[in-house]
C-alpha positions in Angstrom: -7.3 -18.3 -15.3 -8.1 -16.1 -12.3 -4.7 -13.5 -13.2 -6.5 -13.2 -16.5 -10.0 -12.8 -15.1 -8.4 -9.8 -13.1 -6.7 -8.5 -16.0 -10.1 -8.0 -18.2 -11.2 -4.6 -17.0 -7.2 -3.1 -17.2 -7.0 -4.8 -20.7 -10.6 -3.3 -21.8 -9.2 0.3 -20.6 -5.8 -0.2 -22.6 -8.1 -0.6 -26.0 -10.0 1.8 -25.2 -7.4 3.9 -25.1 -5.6 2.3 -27.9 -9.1 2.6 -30.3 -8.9 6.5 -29.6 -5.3 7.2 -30.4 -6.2 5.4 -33.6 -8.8 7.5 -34.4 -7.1 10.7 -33.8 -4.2 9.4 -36.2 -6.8 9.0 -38.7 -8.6 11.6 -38.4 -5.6 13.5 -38.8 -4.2 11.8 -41.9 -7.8 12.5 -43.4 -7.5 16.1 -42.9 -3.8 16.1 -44.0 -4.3 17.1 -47.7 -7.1 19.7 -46.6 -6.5 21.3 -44.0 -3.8 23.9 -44.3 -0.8 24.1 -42.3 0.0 21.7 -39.4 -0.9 24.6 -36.7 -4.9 24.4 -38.8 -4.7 20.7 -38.5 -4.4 20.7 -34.7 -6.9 23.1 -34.6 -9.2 20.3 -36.6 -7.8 17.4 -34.2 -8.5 18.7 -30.7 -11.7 19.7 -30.2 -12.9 16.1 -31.3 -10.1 13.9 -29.9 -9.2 15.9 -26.7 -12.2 15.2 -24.6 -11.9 11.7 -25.6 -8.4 11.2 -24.8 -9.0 12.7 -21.0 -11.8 10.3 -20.8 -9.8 7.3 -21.5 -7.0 8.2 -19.6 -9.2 9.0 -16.4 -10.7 4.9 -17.0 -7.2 4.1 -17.7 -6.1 5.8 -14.3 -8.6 4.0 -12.2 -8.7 0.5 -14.2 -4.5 0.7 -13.1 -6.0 1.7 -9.2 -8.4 -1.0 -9.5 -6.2 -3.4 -10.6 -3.6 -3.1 -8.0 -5.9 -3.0 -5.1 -6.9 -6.6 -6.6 -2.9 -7.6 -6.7 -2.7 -6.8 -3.3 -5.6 -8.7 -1.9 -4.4 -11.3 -3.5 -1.3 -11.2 -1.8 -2.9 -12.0 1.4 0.1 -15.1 2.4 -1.3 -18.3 2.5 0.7 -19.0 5.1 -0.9 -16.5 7.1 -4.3 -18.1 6.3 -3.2 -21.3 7.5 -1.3 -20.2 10.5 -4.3 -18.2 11.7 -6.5 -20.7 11.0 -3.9 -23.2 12.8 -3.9 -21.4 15.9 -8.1 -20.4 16.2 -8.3 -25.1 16.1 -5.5 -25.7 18.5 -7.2 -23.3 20.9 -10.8 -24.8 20.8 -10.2 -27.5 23.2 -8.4 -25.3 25.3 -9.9 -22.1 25.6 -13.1 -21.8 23.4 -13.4 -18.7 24.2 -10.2 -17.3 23.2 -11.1 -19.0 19.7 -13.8 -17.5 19.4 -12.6 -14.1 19.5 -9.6 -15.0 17.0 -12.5 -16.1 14.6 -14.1 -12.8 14.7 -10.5 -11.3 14.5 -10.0 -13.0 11.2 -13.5 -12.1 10.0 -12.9 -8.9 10.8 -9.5 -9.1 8.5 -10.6 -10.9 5.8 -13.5 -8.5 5.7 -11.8 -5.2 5.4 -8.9 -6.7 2.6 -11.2 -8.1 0.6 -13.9 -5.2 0.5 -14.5 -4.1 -2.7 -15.6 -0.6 -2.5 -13.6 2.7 -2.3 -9.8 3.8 -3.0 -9.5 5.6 0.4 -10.2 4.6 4.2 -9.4 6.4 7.4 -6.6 6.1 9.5 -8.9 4.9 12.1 -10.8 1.9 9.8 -6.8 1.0 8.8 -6.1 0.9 12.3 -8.9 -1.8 13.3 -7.7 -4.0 10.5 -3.9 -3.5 11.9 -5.0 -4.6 15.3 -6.9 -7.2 13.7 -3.6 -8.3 12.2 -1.8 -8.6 15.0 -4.0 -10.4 17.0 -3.8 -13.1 14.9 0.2 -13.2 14.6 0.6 -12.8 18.4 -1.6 -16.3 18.4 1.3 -17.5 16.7 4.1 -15.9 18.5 2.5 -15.1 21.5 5.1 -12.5 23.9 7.8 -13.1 21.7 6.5 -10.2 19.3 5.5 -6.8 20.7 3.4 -3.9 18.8 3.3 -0.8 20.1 0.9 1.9 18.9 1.9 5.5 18.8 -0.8 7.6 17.2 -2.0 11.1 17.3 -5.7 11.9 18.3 -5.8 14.6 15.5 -5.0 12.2 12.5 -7.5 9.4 13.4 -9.6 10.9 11.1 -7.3 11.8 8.0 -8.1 9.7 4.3 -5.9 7.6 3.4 -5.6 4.9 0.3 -7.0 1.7 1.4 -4.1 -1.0 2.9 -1.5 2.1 3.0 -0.7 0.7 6.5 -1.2 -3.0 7.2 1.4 -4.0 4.4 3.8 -2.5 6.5 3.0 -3.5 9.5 2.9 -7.2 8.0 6.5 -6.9 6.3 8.2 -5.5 9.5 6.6 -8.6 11.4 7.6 -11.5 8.4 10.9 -9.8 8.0 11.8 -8.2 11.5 10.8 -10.8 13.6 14.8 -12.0 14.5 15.6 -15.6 13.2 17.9 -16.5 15.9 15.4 -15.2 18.6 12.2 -15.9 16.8 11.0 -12.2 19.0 11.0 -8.4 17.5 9.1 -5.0 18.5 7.2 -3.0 16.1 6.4 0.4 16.5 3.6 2.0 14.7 3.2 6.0 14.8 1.3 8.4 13.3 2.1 12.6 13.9 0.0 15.4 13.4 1.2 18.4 11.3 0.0 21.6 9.9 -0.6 20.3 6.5 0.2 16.3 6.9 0.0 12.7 9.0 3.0 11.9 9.1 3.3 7.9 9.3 5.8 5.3 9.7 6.3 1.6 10.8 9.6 1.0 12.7 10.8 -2.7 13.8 14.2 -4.0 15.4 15.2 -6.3 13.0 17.6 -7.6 11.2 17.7 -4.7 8.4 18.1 -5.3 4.5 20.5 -4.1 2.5 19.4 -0.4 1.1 20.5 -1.0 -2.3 18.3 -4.5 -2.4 15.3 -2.3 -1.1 15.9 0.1 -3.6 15.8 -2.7 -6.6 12.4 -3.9 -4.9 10.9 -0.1 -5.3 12.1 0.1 -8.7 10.2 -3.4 -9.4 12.5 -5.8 -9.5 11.0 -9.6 -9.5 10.3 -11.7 -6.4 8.3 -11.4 -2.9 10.8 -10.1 -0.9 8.7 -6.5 0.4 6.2 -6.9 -2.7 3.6 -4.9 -0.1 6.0 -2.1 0.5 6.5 -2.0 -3.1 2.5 -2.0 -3.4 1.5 1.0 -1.3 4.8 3.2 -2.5 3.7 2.9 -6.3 0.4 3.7 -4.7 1.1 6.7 -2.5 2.5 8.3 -5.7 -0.3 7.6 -8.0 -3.0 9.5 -5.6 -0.1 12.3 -4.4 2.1 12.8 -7.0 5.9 11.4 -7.2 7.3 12.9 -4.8 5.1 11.3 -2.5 6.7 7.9 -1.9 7.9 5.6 1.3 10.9 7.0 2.9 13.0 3.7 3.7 15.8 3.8 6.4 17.4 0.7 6.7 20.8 -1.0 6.7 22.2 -4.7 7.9 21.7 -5.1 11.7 20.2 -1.6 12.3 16.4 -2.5 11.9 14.0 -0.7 9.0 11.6 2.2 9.6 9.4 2.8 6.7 7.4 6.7 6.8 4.5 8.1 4.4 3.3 11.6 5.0 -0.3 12.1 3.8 -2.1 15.3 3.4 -4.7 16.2 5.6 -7.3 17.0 3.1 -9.7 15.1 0.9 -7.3 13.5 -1.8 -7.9 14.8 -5.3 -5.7 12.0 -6.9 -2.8 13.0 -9.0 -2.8 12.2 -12.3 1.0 10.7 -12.9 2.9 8.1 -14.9 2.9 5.6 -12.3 6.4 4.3 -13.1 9.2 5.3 -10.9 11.5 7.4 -12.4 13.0 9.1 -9.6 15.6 7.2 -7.3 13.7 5.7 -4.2 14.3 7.5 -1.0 16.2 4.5 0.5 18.6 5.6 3.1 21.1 3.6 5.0 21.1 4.4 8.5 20.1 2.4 11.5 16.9 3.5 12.8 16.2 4.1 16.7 14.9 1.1 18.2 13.2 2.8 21.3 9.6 5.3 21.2 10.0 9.3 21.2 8.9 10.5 24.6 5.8 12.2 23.3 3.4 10.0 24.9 2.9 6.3 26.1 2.4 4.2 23.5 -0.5 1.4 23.6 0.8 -2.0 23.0 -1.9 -4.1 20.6 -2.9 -7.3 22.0 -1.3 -6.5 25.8 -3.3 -8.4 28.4 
């Protein structure tokens, strides 16, 4: 009942849509007989139908937008939920205090996913929810996972679309964090260029297979990655196609997912949203150490 609640507005674009093409084919098969040759008919068709068709494309465009952001709130994990709200009880009785500040960190979370206003955040807002994040899975896993921050002054500042980075932060901790060890390192940079942020979210890992991440960007079914597949489709909608995740990943090497975002106001592209392009999934093994640029800040360090 709720999927279909969240479907209305999409479903209400799509026959808005549909209604207009309909028109337009009528229209034209009323001015068949009448109007000349087929170059007089187009002339008779776009002026009226044109306009029209922009318009509902545009709803279309952001009904899709819309939509999505709503499929990944949703995807919050339950298991998260509960594992945060697991750890804020057990550590009432013993340090109050400390609960009370993973309550506010959850607030805080909650908060910022589930806002409903606005396609585009800052770096910097993205950031607090990321830290937010973490705080709550270090609850969990205490020392045994490490986050290290990396992240240029300049591009604090620089719009990006709303939960572009906290799905990847989340699927290198659910699927980086070592099985046998139950520990991992994350790295989370962000690079200043002429014309871009340049973004990515390393772990240590255990790696995928680059062909199986490739199936998950092209849409195949199941959860595995469903937030990495979430904020590539994305990237492309606001920057065009060529502006999708760059995955390097292979079995034992670790996975570093990268995003470069312009550094001006986003004008958002208007595109098929369907990939037709291969994904940029490469099989390598990512470093598993920081560049030497600068020391990197470790979130949730004592």
């Amino acid at each position: 009942m709720n999927f279909l609640a969240e479907l209305g507005p999409l479903v209400l674009a799509l026959a808005l849509l549909a209604g207009v093409v309909l028109a337009a084919v009528l229209l034209y098969r009323t001015h068949d007989d009448d109007a000349g040759p087929a170059s007089a008919r187009q002339a008779v068709i776009s002026p009226e139908i044109r306009e029209q068709l922009s318009e509902a494309e545009e709803s279309l465009r952001r009904q899709l937008v819309e939509a999505e952001l709503r499929s990944l709130r949703a995807q919050i994990s339950p298991h998260f939920i509960y594992n945060s709200l697991n750890a804020i009880a057990a550590s009432i009785p013993t340090d109050p205090v400390r609960a009370r500040e993973l309550v506010l960190d959850f607030a805080d979370f909650t908060r910022y996913s589930l806002r409903a206003e606005g396609e585009y955040t800052t770096l910097r807002e993205e950031l607090t929810a990321v830290e937010s994040y973490v705080l709550l899975e270090k609850a969990r896993f205490g020392e045994r996972i490490q986050v290290k921050l990396q992240i240029a002054p300049e591009v604090l500042g620089v719009q990006i679309p709303f939960l572009a980075v906290q799905p990847l932060v989340e699927n290198a901790v659910r699927h980086g964090v070592d099985s046998d060890t139950g520990s991992g390192t994350v790295w989370l940079r962000a690079a200043d260029t002429a014309t871009h942020a340049e973004i990515s979210v390393e772990d240590d890992g255990p790696g995928a297979d680059p062909e199986a991440i490739r199936q998950v960007l092209h849409g195949a079914a199941g959860n595995a990655h469903i937030g990495v597949r979430n904020v590539d489709l994305r990237l492309r909608q606001a920057y065009g196609a060529a502006a999708g995740l760059v995955v390097e990943t292979a079995p034992g090497a670790g996975m570093r997912v990268s995003m470069r975002v312009p550094k001006f106001q986003p004008d958002p592209v208007h595109s098929d949203p369907v990939r037709t392009e291969s994904p940029n999934v490469q099989r390598q093994p990512v470093t598993q150490s920081p560049p030497a640029r600068q020391p990197g800040k470790d979130l949730g360090a004592s």
